[in-house]
N, C-alpha and C positions, 0 to 999 in steps of 0.2 A: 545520828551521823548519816550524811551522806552514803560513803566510801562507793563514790563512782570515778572513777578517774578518765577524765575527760580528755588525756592529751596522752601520746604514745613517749615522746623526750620534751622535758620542759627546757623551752630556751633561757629561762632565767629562773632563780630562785629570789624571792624579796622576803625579807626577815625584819617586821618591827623590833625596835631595840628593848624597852621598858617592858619588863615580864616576862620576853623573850630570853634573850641574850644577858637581860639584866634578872634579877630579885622583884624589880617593880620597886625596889625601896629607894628611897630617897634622903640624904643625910643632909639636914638642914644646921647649921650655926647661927650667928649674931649676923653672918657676913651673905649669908641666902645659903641656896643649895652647894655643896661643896662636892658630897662623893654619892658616886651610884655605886652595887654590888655587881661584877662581873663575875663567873661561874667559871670551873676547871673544864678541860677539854676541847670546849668549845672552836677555841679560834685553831685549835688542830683540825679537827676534822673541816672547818669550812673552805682549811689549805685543802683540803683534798676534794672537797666538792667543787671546788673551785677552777680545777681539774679537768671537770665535766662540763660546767657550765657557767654562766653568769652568777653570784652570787652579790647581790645589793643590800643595802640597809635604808630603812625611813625612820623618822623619831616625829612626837607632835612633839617633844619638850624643846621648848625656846628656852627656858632658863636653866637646862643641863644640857642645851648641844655643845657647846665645848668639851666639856665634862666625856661624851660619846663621840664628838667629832677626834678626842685623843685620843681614845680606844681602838675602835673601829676604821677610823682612816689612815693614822700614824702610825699605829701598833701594827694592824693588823692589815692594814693598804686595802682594803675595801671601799668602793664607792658609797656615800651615806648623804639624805636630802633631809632637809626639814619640812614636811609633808603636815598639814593639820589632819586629824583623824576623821573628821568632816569629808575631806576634799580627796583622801587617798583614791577611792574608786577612779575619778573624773583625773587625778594628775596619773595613774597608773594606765590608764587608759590613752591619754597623750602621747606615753612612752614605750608600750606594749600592745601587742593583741594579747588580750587578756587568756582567753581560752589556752593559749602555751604558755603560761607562768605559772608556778606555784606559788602561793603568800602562806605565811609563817606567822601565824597572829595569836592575839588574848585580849585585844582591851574590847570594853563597852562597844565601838562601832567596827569593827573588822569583819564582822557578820555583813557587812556591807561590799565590803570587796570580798570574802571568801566564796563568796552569793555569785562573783561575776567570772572569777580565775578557773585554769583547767583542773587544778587540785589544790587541796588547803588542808594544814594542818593547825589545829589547836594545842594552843601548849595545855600542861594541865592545871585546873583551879582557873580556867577560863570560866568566864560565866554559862550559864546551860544555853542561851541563845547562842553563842558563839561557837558552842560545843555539836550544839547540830549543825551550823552550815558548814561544819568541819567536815574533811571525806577522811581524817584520820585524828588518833589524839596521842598525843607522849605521853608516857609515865611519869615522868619527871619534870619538876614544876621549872619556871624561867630561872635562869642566872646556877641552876643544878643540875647542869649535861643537859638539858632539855634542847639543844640547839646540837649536838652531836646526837645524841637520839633518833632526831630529827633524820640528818644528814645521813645516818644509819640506813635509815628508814627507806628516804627516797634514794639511796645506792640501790638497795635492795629491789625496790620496784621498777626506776624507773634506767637502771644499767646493771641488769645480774649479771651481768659476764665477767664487770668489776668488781677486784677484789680487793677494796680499800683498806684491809684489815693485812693486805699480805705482808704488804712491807715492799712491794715491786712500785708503787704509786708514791713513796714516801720521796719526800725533796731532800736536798742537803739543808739540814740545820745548822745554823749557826745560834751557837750561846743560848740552848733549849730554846727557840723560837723557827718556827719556819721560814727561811729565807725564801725573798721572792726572786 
């Protein structure tokens, strides 16, 4: 690992979905892909990082973005793109100065953009290449708190004055979900 942290506040947080956010698993039928595994906790705490700063999503799956675009943008009103895992560096780079983001990764290429952003977290059961261009790694594997972990994590570093655990940052909830 890294653990150099290259940016004092990050202006955005970007979190791939599959492994992250999700199990990495995938539920296939007669009819194709049907259901991806999302994890507890999760879309609480990115209400509260959210808070703080930008918080985005990217997916490479073409044949489960619906499947994520109903999670993630409807559920839970977060911006989300279909990015190939190829081309994330060069489209995150269109969008961003890279050196003030953090990315949020695990698959096979993300060592590719974790290579270029101001911080990077590996989730865990990443591959060992992915694991060192990380500057940090969770306990906790994708779609199992590994994304509040996370969120934990860069409170802690990168806003300690914030106390996201207080209960002073929490929204009115409507119907156990965070209202936006």
């Amino acid at each position: 690992m890294i653990n150099l942290s290259r940016i004092d506040t990050p202006s955005a947080v970007v979190f791939d979905v599959d492994g992250v956010l999700t199990s990495g698993s995938f539920f296939y039928s007669i009819e194709g892909k049907v259901l991806k595994d999302f994890g507890p906790d999760d879309s609480d705490a990115l209400g509260l990082l959210a808070s703080l700063t930008e918080v985005r999503f990217i997916s490479g799956d073409r044949k489960g973005f619906e499947i994520t675009r109903r999670r993630v943008s409807e559920d839970m009103g977060f911006a989300l793109d279909l990015v190939s895992t190829h081309s994330r560096a060069k489209w995150l780079e269109s969008k961003y100065d890279l050196s003030g983001i953090v990315y949020v990764g695990d698959g096979i290429f993300d060592h590719l953009v974790m290579q270029k952003v101001g911080y990077a977290i590996a989730i865990a059961g990443a591959l060992p290449h992915v694991v060192q261009s990380a500057d940090w790694v969770t306990t906790r594997s994708g779609g199992n708190r590994a994304v509040a972990e996370a969120v934990l994590h860069l409170v802690e570093k990168f806003w300690p004055n914030v106390d996201i655990l207080s209960g002073d940052t929490i929204q009115d909830r409507a119907q156990g979900e965070w209202a936006k």
